[in-house]
PDB file of N, CA, C and O in Angstrom:
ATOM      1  N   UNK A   1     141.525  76.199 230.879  1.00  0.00           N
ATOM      2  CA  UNK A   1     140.095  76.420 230.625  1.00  0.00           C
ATOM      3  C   UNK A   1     139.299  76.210 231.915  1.00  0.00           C
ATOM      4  O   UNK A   1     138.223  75.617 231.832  1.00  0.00           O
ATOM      5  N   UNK A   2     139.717  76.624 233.044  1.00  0.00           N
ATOM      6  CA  UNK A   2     139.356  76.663 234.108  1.00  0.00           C
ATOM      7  C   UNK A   2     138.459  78.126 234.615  1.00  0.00           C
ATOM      8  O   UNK A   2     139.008  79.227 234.560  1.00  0.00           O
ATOM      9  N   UNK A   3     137.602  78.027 234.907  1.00  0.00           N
ATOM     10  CA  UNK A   3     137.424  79.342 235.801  1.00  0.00           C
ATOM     11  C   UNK A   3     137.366  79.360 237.380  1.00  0.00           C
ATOM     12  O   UNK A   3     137.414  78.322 238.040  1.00  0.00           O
ATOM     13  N   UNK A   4     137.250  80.716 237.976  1.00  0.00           N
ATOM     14  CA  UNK A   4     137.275  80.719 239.370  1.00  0.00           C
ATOM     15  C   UNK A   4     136.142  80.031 239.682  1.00  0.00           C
ATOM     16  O   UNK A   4     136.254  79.097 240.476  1.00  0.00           O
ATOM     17  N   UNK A   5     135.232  80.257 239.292  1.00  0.00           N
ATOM     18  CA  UNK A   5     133.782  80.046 239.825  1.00  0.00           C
ATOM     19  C   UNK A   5     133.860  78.563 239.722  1.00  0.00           C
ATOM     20  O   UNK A   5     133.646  77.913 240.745  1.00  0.00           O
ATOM     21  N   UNK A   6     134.180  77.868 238.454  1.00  0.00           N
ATOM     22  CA  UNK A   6     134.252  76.250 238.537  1.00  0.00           C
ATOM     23  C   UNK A   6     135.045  75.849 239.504  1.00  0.00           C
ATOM     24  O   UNK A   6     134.635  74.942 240.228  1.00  0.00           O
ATOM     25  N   UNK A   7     136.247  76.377 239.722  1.00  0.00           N
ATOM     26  CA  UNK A   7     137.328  75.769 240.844  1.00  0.00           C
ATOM     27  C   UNK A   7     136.542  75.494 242.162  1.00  0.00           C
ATOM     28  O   UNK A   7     136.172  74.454 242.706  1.00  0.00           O
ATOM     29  N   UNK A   8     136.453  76.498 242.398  1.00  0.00           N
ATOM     30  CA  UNK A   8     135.601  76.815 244.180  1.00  0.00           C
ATOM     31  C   UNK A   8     134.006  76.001 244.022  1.00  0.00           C
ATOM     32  O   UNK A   8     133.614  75.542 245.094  1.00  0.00           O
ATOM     33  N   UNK A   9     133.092  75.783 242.860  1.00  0.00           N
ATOM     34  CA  UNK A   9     132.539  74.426 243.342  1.00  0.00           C
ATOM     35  C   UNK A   9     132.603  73.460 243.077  1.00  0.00           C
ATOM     36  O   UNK A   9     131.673  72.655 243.131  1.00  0.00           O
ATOM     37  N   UNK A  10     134.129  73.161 242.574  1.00  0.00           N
ATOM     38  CA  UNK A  10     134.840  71.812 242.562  1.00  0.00           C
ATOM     39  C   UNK A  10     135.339  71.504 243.435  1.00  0.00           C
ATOM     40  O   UNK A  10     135.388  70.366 243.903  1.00  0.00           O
ATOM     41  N   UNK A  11     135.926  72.702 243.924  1.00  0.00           N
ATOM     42  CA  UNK A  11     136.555  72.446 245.927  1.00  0.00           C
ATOM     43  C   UNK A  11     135.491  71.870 246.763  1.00  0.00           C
ATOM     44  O   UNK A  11     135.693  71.030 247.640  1.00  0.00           O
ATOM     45  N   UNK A  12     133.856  72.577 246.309  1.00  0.00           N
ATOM     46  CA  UNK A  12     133.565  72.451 247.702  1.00  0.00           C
ATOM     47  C   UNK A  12     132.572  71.498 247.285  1.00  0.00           C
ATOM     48  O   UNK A  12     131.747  71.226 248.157  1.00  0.00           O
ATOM     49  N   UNK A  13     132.390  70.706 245.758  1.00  0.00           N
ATOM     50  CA  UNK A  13     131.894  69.622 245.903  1.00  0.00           C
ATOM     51  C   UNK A  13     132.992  68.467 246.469  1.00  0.00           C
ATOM     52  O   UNK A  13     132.411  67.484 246.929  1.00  0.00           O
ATOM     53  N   UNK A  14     134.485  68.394 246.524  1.00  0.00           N
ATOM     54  CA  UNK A  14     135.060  67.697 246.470  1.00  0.00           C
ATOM     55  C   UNK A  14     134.910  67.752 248.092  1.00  0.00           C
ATOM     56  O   UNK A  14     134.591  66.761 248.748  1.00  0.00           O
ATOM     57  N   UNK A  15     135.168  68.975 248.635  1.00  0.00           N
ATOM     58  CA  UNK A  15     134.899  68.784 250.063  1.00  0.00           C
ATOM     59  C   UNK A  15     133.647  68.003 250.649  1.00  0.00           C
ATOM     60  O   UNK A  15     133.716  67.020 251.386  1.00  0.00           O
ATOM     61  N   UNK A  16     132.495  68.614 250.191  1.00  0.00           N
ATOM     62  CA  UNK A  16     131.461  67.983 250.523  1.00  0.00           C
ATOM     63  C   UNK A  16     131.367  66.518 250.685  1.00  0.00           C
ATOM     64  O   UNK A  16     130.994  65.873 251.665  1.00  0.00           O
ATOM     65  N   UNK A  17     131.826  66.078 249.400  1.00  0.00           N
ATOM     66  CA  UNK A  17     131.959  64.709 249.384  1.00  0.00           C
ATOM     67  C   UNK A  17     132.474  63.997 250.420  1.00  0.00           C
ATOM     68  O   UNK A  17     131.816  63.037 250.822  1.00  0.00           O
ATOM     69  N   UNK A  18     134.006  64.387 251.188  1.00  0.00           N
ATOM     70  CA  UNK A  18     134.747  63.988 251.711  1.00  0.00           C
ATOM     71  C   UNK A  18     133.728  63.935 252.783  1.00  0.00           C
ATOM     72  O   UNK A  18     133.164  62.871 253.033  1.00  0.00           O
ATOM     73  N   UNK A  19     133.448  65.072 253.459  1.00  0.00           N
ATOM     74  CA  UNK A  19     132.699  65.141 254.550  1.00  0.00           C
ATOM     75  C   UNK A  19     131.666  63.971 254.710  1.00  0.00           C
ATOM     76  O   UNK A  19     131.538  63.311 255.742  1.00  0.00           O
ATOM     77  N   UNK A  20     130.754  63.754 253.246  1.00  0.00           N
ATOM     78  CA  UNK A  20     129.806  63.079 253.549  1.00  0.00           C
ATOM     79  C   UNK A  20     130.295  61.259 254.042  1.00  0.00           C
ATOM     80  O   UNK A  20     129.695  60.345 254.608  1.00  0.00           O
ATOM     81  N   UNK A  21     131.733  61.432 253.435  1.00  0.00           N
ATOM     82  CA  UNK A  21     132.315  59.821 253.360  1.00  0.00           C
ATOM     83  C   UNK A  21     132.798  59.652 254.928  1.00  0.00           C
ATOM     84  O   UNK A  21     132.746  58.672 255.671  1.00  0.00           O
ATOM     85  N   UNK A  22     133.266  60.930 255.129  1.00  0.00           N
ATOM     86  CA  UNK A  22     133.492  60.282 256.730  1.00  0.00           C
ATOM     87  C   UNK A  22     132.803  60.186 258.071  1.00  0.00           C
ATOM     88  O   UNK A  22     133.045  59.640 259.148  1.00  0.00           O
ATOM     89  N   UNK A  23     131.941  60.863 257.617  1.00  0.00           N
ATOM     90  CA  UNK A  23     130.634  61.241 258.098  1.00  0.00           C
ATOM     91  C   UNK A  23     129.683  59.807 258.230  1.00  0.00           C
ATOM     92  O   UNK A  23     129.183  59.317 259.243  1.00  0.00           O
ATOM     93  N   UNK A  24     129.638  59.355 256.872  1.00  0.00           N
ATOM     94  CA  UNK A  24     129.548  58.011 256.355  1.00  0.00           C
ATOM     95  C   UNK A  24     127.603  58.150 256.586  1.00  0.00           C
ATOM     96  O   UNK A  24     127.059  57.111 256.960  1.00  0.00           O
ATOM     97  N   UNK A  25     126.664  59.435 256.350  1.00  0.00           N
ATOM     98  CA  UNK A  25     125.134  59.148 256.647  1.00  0.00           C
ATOM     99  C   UNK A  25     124.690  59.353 255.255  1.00  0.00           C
ATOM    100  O   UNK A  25     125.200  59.859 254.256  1.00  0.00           O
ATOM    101  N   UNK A  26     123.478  58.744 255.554  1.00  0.00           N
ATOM    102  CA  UNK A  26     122.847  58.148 253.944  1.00  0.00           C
ATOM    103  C   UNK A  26     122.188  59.967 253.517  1.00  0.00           C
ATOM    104  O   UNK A  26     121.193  60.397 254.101  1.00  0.00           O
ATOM    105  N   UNK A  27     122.944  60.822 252.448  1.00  0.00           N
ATOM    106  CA  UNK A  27     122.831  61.904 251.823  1.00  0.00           C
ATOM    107  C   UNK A  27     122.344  61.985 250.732  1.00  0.00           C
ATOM    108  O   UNK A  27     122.917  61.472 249.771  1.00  0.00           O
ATOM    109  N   UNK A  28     121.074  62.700 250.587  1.00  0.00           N
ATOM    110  CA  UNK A  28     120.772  62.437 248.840  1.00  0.00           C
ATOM    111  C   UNK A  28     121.034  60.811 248.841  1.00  0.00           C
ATOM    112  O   UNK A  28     122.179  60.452 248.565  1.00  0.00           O
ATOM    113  N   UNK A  29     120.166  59.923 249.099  1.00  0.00           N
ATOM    114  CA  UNK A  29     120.235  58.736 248.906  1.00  0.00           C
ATOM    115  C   UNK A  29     119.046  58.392 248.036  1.00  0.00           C
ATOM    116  O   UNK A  29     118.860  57.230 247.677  1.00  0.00           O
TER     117      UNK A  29
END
């Protein structure tokens, strides 16, 4: 019960995230 469209902004929230953690700056705070 997946779709494409959910996958890819699950990727690129999951990416985002990562980025923001190593990044480590106060985002949407």
């Amino acid at each position: 019960m997946t779709s494409p469209v959910q996958q890819i902004f699950y990727s690129y929230s999951i990416e985002k995230f990562a980025i923001s953690n190593v990044t480590e700056l106060p985002v949407n705070r």
